[in-house]
C-alpha positions as CSV (number, residue, x, y, z in Angstrom):
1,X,113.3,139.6,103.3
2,X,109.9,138.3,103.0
3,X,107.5,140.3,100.4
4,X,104.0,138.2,100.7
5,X,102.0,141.3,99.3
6,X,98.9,140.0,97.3
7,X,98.2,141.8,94.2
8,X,94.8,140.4,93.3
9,X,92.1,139.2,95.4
10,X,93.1,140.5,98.4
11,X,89.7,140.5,99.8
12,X,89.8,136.3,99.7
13,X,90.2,134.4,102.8
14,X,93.1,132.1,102.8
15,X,92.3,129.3,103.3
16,X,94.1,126.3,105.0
17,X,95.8,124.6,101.9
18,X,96.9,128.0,100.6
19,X,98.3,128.7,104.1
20,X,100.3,125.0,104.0
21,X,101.9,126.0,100.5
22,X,103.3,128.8,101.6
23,X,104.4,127.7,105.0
24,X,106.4,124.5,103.1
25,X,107.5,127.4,100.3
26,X,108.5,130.1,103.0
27,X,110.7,127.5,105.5
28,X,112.8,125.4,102.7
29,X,112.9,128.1,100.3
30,X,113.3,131.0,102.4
31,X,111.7,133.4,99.4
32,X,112.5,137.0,98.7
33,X,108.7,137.3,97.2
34,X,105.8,135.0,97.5
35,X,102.4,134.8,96.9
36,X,99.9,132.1,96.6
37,X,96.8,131.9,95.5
38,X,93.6,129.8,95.2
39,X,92.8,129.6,91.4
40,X,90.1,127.5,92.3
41,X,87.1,129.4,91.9
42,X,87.8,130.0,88.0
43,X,87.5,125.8,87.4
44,X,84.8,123.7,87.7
45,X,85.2,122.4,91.0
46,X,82.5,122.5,94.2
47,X,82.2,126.1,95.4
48,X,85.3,126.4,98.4
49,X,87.8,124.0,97.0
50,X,91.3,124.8,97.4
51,X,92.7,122.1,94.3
52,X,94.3,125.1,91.6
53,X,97.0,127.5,92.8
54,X,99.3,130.2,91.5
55,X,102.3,130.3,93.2
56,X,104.7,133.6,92.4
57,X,108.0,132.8,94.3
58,X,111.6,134.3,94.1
59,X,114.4,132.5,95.5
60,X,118.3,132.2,95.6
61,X,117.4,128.4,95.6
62,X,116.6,129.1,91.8
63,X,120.1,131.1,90.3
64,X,121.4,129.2,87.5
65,X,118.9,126.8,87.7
66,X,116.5,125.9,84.0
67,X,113.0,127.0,84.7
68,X,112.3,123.0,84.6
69,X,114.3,122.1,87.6
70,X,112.5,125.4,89.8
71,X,109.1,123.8,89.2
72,X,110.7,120.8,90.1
73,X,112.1,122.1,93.4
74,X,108.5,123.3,94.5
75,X,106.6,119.9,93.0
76,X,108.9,117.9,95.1
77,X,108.2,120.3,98.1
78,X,104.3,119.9,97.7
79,X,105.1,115.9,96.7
80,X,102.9,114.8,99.7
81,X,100.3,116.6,98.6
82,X,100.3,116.3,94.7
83,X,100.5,112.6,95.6
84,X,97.6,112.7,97.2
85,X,95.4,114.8,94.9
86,X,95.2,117.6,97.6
87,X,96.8,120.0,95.2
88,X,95.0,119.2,91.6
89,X,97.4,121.9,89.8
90,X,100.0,124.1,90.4
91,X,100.4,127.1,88.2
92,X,104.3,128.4,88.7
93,X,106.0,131.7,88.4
94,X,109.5,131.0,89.6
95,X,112.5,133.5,89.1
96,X,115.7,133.8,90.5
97,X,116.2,136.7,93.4
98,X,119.0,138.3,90.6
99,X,116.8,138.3,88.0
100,X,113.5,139.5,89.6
101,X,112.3,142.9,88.3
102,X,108.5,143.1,89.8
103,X,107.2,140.6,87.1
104,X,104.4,139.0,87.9
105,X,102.8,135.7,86.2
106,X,100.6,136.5,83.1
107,X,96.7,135.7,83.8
108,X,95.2,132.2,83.8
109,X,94.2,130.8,80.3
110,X,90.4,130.3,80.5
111,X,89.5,126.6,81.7
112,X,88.4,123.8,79.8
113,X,88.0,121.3,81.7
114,X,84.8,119.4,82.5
115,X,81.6,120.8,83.2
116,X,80.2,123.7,85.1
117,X,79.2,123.2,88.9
């Protein structure tokens, strides 16, 4: 079962690369919970781009798994587009189906990166 509730900025559009993530996440991972979002807007980055994302997912695919080879699972999912520099950064929440207890991923450290746009 399939949660893909939004907790925070629910009132964003989705746009099309947040849509591909979770498409690729939802059909080989097949997640109990998933949410994606566009981080974008809070680095310095042309107003619209879709290049940072949070992506919350629980899975099966990660029981007795390190948290190193679940990232690794979703970076090799997204390889195409990481390759590419479609997806700039990828901020991951990843937690077994067994061990999820409504967690959520702590908020974003503040960027520092380059200058403001």
């Amino acid at each position: 079962m399939i949660n893909l509730f939004r907790r925070t900025f629910s009132t964003m559009v989705e746009g099309p690369k947040t849509k591909m993530i979770k498409d690729k996440l939802i059909s080989t991972l097949n997640p109990d919970y998933l949410n994606v979002v566009c981080e974008s807007h809070m680095h310095a980055v042309p107003k619209g781009a879709e290049m940072h994302f949070l992506v919350e997912c629980v899975s099966t695919k990660f029981e007795n798994l390190p948290k190193i080879k679940c990232h690794r699972i979703i970076h090799d999912i997204l390889a195409d587009e990481l390759k590419s520099g479609d997806i700039h950064a990828l901020r991951l929440f990843t937690i077994p189906s067994s061990k999820y207890d409504g967690q959520f991923a702590p908020p974003p450290p503040k960027c520092g990166g380059g200058g403001h746009l």
